[in-house]
Every structure is written in C-alpha cells, then in structure tokens.
Short mmCIF file of the C-alpha atoms (twelve columns), coordinates in Angstrom:
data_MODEL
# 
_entry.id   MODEL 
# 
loop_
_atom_site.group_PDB 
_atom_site.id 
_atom_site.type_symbol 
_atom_site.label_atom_id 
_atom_site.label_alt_id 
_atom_site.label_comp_id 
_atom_site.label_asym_id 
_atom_site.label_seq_id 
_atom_site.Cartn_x 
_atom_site.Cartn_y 
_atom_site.Cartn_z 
_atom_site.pdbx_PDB_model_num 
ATOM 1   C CA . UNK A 1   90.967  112.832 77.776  1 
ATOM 2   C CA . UNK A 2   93.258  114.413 80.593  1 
ATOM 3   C CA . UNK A 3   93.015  117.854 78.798  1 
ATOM 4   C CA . UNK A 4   89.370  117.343 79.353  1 
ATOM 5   C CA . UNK A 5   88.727  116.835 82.602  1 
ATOM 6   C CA . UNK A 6   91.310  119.584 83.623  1 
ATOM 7   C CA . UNK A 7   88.833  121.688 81.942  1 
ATOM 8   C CA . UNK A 8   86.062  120.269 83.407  1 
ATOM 9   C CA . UNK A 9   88.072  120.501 87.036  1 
ATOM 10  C CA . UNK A 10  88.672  124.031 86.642  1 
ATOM 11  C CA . UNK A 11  84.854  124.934 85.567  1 
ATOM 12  C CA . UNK A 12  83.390  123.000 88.287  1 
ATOM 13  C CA . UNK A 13  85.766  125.000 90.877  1 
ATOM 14  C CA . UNK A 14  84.799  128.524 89.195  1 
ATOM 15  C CA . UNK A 15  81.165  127.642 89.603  1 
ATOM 16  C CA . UNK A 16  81.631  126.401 93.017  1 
ATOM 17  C CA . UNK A 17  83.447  130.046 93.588  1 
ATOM 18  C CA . UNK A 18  80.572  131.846 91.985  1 
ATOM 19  C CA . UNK A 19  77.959  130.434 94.259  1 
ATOM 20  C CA . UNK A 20  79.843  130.481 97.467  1 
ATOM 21  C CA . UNK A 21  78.436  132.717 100.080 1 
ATOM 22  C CA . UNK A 22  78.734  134.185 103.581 1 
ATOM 23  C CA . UNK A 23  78.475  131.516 105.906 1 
ATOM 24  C CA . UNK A 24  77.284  132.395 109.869 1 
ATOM 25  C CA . UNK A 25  78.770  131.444 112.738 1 
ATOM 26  C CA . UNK A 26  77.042  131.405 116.165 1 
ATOM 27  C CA . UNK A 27  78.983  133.459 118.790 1 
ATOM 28  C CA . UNK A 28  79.552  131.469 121.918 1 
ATOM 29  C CA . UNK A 29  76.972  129.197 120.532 1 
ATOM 30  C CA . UNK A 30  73.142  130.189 120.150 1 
ATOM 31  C CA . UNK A 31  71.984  131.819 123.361 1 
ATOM 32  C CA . UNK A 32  70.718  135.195 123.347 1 
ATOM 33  C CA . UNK A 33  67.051  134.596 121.837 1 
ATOM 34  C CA . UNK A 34  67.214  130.881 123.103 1 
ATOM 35  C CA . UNK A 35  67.575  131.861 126.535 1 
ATOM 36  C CA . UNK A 36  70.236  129.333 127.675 1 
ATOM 37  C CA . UNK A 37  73.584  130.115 129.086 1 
ATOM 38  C CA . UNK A 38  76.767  131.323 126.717 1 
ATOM 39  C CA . UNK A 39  79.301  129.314 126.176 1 
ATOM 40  C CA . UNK A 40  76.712  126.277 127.326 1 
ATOM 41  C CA . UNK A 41  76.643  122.678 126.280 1 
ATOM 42  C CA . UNK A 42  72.678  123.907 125.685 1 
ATOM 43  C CA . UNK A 43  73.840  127.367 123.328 1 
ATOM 44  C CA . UNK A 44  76.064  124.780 121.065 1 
ATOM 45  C CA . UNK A 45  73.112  122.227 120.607 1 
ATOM 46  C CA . UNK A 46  71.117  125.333 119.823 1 
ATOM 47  C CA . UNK A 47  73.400  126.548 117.224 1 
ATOM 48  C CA . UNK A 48  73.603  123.012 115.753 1 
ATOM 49  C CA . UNK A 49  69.878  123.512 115.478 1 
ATOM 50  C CA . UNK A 50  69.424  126.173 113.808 1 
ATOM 51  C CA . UNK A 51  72.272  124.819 111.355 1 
ATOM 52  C CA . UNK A 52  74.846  127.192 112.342 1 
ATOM 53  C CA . UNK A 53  78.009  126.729 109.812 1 
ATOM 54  C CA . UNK A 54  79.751  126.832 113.512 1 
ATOM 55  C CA . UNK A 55  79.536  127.288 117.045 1 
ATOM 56  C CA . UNK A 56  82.373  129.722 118.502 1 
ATOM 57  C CA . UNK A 57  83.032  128.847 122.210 1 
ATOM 58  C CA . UNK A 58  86.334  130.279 124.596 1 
ATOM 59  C CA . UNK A 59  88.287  128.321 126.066 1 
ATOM 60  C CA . UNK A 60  90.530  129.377 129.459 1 
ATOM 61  C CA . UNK A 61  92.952  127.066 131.278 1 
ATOM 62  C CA . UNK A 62  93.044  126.761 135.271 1 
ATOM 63  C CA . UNK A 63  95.505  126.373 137.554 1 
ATOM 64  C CA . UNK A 64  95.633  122.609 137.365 1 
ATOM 65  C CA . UNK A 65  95.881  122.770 133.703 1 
ATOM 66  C CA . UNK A 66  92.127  122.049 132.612 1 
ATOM 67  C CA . UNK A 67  90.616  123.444 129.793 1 
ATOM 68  C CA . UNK A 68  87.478  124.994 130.091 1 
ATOM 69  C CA . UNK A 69  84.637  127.005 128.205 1 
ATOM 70  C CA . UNK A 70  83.419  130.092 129.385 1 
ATOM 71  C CA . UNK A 71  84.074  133.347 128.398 1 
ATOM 72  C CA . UNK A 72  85.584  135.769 131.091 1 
ATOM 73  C CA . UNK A 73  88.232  135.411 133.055 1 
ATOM 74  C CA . UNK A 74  86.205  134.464 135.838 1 
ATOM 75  C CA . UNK A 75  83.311  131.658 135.789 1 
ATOM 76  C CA . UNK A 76  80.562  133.234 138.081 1 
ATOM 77  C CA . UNK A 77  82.998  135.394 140.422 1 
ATOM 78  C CA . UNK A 78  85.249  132.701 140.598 1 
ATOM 79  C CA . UNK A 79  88.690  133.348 138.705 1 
ATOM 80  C CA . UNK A 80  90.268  130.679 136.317 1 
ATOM 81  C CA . UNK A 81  93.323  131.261 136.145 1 
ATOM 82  C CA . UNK A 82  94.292  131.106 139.464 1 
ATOM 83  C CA . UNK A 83  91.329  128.234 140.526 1 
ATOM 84  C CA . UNK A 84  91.360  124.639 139.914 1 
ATOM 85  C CA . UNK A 85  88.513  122.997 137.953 1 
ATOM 86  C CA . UNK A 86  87.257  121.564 141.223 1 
ATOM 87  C CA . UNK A 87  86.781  125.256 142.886 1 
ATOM 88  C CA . UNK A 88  84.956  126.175 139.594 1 
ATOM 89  C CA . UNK A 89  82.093  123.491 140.008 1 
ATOM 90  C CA . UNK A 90  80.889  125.501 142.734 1 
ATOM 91  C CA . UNK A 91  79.426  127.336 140.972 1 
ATOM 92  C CA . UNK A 92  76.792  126.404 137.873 1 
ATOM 93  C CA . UNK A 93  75.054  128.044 135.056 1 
ATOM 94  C CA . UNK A 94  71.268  129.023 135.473 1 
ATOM 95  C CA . UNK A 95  70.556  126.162 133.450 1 
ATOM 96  C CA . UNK A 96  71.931  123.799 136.342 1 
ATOM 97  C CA . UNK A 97  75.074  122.874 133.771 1 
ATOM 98  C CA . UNK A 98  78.469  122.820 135.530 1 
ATOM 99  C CA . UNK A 99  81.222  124.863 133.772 1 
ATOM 100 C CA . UNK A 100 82.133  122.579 130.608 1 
ATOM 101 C CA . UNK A 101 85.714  121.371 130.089 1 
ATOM 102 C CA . UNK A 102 86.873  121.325 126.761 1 
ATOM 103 C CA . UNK A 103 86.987  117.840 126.247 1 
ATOM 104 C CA . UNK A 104 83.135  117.700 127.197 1 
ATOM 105 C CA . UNK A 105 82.016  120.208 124.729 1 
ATOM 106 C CA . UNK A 106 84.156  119.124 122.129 1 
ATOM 107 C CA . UNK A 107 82.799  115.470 122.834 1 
ATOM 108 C CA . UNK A 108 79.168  117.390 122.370 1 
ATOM 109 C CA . UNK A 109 79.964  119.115 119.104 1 
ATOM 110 C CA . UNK A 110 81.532  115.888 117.802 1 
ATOM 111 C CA . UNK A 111 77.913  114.228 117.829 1 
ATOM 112 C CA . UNK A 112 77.218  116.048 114.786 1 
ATOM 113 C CA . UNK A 113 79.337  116.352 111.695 1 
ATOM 114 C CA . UNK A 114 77.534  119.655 109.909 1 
ATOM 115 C CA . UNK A 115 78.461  122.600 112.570 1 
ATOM 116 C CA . UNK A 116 81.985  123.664 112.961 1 
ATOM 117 C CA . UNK A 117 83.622  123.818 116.389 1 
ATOM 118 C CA . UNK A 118 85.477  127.565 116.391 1 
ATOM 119 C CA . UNK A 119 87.659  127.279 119.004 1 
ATOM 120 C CA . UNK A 120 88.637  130.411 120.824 1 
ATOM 121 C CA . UNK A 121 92.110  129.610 122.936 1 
ATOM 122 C CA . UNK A 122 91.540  132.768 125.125 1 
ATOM 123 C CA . UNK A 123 94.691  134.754 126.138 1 
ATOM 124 C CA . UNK A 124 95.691  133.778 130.055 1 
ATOM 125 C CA . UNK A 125 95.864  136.615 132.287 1 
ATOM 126 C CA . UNK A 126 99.484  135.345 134.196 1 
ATOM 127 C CA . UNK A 127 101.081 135.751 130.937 1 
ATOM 128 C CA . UNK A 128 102.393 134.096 127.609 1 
ATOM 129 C CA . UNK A 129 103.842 131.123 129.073 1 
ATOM 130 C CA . UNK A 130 100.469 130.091 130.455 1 
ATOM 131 C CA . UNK A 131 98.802  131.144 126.918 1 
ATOM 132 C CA . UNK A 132 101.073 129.085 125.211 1 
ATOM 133 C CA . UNK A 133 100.680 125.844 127.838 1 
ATOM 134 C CA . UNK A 134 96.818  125.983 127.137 1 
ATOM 135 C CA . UNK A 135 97.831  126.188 123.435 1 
ATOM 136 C CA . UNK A 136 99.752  122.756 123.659 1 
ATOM 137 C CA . UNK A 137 97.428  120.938 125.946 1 
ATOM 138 C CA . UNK A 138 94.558  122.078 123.341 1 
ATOM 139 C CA . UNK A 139 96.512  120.568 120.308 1 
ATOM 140 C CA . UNK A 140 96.924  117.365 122.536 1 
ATOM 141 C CA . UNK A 141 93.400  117.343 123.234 1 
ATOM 142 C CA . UNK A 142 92.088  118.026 120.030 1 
ATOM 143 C CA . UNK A 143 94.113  114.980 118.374 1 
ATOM 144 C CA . UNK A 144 92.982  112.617 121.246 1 
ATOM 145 C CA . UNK A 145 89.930  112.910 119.770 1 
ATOM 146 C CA . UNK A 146 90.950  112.887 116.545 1 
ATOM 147 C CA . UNK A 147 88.977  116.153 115.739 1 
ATOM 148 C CA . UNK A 148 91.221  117.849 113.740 1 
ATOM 149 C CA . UNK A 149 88.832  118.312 110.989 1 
ATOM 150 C CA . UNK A 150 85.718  119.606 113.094 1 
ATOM 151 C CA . UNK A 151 88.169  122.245 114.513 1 
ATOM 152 C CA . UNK A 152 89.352  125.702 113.831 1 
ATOM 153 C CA . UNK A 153 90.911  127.844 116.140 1 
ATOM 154 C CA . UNK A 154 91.007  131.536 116.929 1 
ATOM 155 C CA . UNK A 155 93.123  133.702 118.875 1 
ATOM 156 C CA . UNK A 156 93.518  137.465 120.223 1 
ATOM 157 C CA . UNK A 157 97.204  136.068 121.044 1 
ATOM 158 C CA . UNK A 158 99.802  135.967 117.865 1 
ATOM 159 C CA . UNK A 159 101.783 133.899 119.604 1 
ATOM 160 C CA . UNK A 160 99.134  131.699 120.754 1 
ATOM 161 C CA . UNK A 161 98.472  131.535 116.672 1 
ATOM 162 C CA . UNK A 162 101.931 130.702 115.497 1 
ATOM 163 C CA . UNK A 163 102.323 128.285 118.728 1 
ATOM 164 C CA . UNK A 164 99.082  126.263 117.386 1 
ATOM 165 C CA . UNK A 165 100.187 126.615 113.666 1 
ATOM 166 C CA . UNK A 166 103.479 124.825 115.121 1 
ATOM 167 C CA . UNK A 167 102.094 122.112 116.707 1 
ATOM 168 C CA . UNK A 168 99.693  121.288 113.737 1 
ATOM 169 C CA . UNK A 169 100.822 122.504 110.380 1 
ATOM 170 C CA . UNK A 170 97.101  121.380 108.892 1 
ATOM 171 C CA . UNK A 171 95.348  122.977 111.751 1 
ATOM 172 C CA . UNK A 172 93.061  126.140 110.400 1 
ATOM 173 C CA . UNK A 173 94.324  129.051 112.536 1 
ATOM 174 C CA . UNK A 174 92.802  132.524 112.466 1 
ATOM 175 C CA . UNK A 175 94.239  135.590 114.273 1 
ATOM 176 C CA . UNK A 176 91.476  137.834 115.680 1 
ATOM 177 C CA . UNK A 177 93.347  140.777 117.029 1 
ATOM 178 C CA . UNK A 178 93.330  143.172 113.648 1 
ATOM 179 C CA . UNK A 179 97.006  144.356 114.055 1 
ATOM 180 C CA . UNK A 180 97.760  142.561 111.255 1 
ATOM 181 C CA . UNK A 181 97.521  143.012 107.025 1 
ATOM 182 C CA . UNK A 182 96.693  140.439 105.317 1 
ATOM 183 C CA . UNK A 183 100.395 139.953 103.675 1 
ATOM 184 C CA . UNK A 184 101.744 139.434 107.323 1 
ATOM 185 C CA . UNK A 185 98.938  136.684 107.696 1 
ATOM 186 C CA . UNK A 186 99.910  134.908 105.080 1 
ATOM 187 C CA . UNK A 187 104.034 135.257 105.419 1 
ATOM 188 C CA . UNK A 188 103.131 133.861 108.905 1 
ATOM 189 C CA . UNK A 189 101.118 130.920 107.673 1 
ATOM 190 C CA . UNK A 190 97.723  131.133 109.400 1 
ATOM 191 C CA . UNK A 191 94.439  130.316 107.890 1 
ATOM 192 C CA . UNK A 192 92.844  134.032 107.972 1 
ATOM 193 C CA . UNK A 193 91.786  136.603 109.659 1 
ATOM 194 C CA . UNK A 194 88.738  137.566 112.476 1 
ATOM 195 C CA . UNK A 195 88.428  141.028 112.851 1 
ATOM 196 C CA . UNK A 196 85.913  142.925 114.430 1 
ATOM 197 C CA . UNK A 197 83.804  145.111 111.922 1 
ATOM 198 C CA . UNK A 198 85.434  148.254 112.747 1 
ATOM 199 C CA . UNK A 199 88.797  147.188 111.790 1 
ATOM 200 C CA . UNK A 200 87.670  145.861 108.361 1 
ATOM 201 C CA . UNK A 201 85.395  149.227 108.218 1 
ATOM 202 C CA . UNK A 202 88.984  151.022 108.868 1 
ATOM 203 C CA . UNK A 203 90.638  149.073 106.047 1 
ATOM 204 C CA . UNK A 204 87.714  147.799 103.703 1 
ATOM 205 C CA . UNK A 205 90.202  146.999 101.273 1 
ATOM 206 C CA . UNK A 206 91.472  143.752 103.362 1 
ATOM 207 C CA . UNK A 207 88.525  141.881 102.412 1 
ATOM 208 C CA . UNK A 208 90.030  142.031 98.560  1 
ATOM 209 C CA . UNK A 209 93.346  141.640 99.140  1 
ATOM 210 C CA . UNK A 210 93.129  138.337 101.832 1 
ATOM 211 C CA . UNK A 211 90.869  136.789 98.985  1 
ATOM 212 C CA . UNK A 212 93.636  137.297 96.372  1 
ATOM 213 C CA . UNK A 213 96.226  135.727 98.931  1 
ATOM 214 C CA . UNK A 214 94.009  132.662 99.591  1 
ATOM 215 C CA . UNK A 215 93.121  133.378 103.034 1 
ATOM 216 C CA . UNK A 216 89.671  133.496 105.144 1 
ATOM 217 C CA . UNK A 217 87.589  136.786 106.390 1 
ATOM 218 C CA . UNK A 218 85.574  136.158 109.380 1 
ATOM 219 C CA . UNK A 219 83.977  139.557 111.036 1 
ATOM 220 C CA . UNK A 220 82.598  139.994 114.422 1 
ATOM 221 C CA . UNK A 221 80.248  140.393 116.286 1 
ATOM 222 C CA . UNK A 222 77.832  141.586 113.591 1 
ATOM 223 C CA . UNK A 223 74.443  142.011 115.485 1 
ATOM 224 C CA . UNK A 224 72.720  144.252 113.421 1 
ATOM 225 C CA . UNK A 225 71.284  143.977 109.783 1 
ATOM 226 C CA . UNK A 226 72.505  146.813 107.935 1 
ATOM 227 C CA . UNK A 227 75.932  145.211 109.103 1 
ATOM 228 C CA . UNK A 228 75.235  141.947 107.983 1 
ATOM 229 C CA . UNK A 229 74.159  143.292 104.449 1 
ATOM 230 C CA . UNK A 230 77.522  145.410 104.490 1 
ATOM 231 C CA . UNK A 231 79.388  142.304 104.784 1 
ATOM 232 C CA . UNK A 232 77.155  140.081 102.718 1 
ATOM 233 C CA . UNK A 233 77.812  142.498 99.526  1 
ATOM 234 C CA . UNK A 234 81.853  142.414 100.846 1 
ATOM 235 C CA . UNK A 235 81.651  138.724 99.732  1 
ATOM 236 C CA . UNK A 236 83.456  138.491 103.296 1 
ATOM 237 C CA . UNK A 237 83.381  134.796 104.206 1 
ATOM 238 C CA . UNK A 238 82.171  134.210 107.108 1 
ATOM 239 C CA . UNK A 239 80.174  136.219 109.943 1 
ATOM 240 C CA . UNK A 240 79.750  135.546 113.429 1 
ATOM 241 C CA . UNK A 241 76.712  136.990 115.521 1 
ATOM 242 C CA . UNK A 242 75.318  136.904 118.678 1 
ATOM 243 C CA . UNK A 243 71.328  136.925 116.181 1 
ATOM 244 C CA . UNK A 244 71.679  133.764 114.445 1 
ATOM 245 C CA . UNK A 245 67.572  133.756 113.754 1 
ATOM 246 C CA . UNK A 246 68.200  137.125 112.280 1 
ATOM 247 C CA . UNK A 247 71.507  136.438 110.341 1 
ATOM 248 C CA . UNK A 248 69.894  133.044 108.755 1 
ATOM 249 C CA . UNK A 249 67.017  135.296 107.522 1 
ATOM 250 C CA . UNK A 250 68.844  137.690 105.652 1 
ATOM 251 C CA . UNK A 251 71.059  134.946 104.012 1 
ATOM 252 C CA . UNK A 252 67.967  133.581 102.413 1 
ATOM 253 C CA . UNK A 253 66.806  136.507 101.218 1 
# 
C-alpha cells in the first residue's frame, strides 16, 4: 500500500511538472495601459485584476526609517533617502494617492490571496549599512503581518539577499543583479535568480542549469512579444512585464 502511493506521489508531481508554465508578473504593478501611477496602491489592484501571478513594487527607506514604494530614488523631486516620510507627502501621485509605505501596500495586497507581492528592497544610495537597515526593518515588517507566505523578495544588492536570507531562512529570495551563475546561487542559498533578458540572452544556458539545481528563473522587463515567446519556449519560470494585457494573451495562446 505505501509502495503505491509513492508511485502515485511521484506521477502526480511529474504531471504537475509537465503542465507547469511561465507565470507573469506585473512590473511595479499594472500601470502602463491602465493609466494609473507605478508603484500605486491603484497599479497593484490593477494587476490583481487582471490576475497577475504577482505584483512587483520597490521599496526605499527614508531618513526616519520608513519604508516606502516608489521606484527612484526620489518621489516627485523629492529625495528619500535623505527626507523623512513627512517631507515626502508633499508631494502626491496624479491619481491624488500619497506615496505608499510599505506596510500600506502590503496591507492592500494582503486583501487578496491569488497575486504574489514581489518585493523589491531597493539598494540605498548612502551605502550598505542603510541597505541592510531597510533589509531588517522589512523582515520585521513582513512578519508583523504575518505575510511571509504572500512575499518574495528581490534585490540588485547581494548583500541585501544574503542579509534577508539570514533573517528568514524560509523567506523566497531572488538576486536580480546577473553577476552571478546559477551554482553560486544555490551555494549561497537564495531562491533564484531575476535577470534582465540580456544577461540570460548572454548565457542561455542558465535557464537549464538553475532548473537542474532546483532554483527559480524570473526575466525582466520583457515588453515585447517575440521576447515573451523566446522565454515561453525557454520553459523560464516566470516573466515580468511592464504589458500584462499583452503577456496574458500570448500565454493563452
């Protein structure tokens, strides 16, 4: 009886491998044919629409130590890393939003249970130390809301990686710079890796080998559809785009 449902175990995962497929994440949420701000609480609830597997969104820490989502290193002229969150809110998105902490748009995502919340810890312009604080007040954060398993994190910063592996050793970690083979990926312990599409162009064999290691492919920012098809036929695993509406076409084809 054991023997049997070992077998049946091991046939149900093969199948489950067999159908698998590339999965498409929205990049800084769902924004460019919505027309709502990046990095928005309106660009996640679009990408949650238009069942997104996830919603990237960057995340900077100011001067008082407040997480934040936006992308650049400044928030509408106004620099982060050297404001506090109270100098930010004079300024707001087109939309009327204010800047969103972290907490708030994680709060947002966590309404839902179906998109992922891809959390980009950006690297902090006054240096590692400040990198690596916004590392441990995003672990922190993330288990105050007991979110762990709606997370996964992404970082240009290796250290920011193995500082976020440290803190949680379940925590899915992905390093996006593309400095890195996927056997140094793995001997450091992360999750995968999130390389733009000319670095897995460069090394097209990485796709192959990071499967065979057990790790995750994620390219970016894959905007165009000869691209997408590229990386469909790569079996890569996931892809994240600023054309969602285009990306979830081809899939179904």
């Amino acid at each position: 009886m054991k023997a049997t449902l070992v077998i049946f175990t091991l046939l149900t995962a093969m199948h489950v491998s067999a159908i698998a497929q590339t999965e498409m994440i929205a990049h800084r949420g769902s924004w460019k044919n919505t027309k709502v701000p990046q990095n928005s609480l309106a660009s996640l609830n679009k990408a949650v629409e238009q069942k997104a597997w996830g919603a990237e969104f960057d995340v900077h820490l100011t001067k008082d130590d407040v997480l934040v989502v936006t992308h650049d290193q400044d928030f509408y002229g106004i620099d982060i890393a050297t404001s506090t969150y109270q100098e930010l809110l004079a300024k707001k998105h087109p939309n009327g939003e204010n800047i969103p902490t972290a907490e708030e748009y994680l709060k947002e995502g966590l309404k839902q249970k179906n998109t992922k919340l891809i959390y980009e810890l950006k690297t902090n312009k006054l240096g590692t130390e400040r990198t690596l604080k916004a590392a441990e007040l995003t672990v922190a954060l993330v288990r105050s809301l007991k979110a762990e398993k709606q997370i996964e994190y992404i970082a240009f910063s290796y250290d920011a990686c193995l500082k976020l592996r440290e803190l949680d050793k379940k925590a899915k970690v992905h390093y996006l710079n593309g400095d890195k083979s996927p056997t140094e990926i793995k001997a450091a312990g992360l999750t995968g890796l999130d390389y733009h599409l000319s670095v897995y162009k460069k090394h097209p064999e990485w796709i192959g080998e990071a499967k065979k290691l057990g790790l995750k492919t994620n390219v970016w920012t894959v905007n165009r559809e000869d691209d997408m098809h590229y990386f469909i036929d790569q079996k890569i695993d996931y892809i994240t785009t600023d054309e969602p509406e285009l990306l979830n076409t081809v899939l179904k084809k």
